[in-house]
LOMI-689956 format. One record per residue (C-alpha): residue in three letters; x, y, z. Coordinates in steps of 0.02 Angstrom, whole numbers, plus 50000, padded with zeros to 5 digits. Layout:
// residues N
ALAXYZ...
//
This chain:
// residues 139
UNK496044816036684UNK495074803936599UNK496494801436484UNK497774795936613UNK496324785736704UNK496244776136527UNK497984774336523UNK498214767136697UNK496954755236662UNK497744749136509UNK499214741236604UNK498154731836713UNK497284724636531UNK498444720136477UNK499294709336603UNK497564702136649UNK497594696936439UNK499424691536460UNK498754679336605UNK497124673036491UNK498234668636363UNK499394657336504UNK497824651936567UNK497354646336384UNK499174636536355UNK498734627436518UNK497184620536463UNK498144613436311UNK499674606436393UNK499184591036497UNK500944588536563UNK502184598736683UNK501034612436686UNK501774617436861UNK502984631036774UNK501594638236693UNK500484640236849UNK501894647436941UNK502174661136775UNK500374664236815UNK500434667236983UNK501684677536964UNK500774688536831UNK499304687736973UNK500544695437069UNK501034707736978UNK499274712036927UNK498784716637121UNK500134726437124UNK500044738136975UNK497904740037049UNK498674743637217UNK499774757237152UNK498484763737023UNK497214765937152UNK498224778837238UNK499014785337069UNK497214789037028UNK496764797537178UNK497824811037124UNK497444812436944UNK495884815937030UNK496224827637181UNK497734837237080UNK497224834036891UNK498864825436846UNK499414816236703UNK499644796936741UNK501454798536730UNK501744809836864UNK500194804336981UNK501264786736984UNK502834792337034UNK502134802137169UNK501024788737235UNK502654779837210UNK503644791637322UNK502074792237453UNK502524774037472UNK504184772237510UNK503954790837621UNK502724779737718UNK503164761437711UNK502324751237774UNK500944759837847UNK500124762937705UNK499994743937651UNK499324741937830UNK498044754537816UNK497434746237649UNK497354730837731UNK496564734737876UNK494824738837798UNK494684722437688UNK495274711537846UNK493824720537946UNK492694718237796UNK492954698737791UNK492764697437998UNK491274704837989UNK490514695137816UNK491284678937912UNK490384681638063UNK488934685938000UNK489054667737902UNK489314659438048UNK488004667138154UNK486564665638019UNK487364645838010UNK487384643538188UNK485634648238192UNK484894640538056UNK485924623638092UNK485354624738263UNK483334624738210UNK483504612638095UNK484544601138213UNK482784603438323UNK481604599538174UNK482714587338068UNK484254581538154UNK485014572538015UNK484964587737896UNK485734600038027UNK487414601437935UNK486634606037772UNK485734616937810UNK486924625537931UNK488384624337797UNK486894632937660UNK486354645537779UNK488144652537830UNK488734651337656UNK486924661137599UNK487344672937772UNK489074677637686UNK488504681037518UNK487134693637592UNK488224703137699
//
């Protein structure tokens, strides 16, 4: 299992190396540079998708002792058996993950921005803007 875990990973390497090295040519080019960031976002693109199907390719190696091979065609064919609920059901947890990290950021701003807008009102803003950005990083 460890094998095939090593072997999944390597894909995502190497595209994250391929998109360094357009990252690097960027930096070097001053002009029309605007084909090169779209070849990099689509590498970015790419990238998410090859974690998002390794995540549940892995899940079998790990449940059924697979070989990579096999554990991503089947989390292949789990996908398009399910559509788009499964995409949904990823999603769902990160978008309730960022409500809750961005209200948390805006409470402890709200707060914070609010007491110093009693003690210092011309510093209320930045020390709101701190404290919610602070409030998100915590949660």
């Amino acid at each position: 299992s460890f094998g095939s875990i090593c072997y999944g990973s390597l894909f995502t390497a190497a595209i994250r190396t391929l998109r360094w090295q357009i990252r690097g040519i960027r930096s070097k080019i001053g002009n029309n540079e605007c084909l090169l960031c779209c070849v990099d976002f689509l590498f970015h693109l790419v990238e998410t998708l090859v974690r998002f199907f390794n995540k549940y390719a892995y899940v079998q190696i790990g449940v059924y002792g697979k070989s990579f091979n096999r554990s991503a065609r089947d989390a292949w064919e789990l996908f398009q058996s399910t559509g788009v609920e499964a995409l949904v059901a990823y999603d769902c947890s990160g978008a309730v993950l960022l409500m809750g990290t961005i209200l948390g950021g805006l409470i402890t701003g709200t707060c914070s921005g609010v007491w110093a807008w009693m003690k210092w009102s011309d510093r209320a803003f930045m020390i709101g803007s701190t404290s919610m950005l602070m409030g998100m990083i915590l949660i």
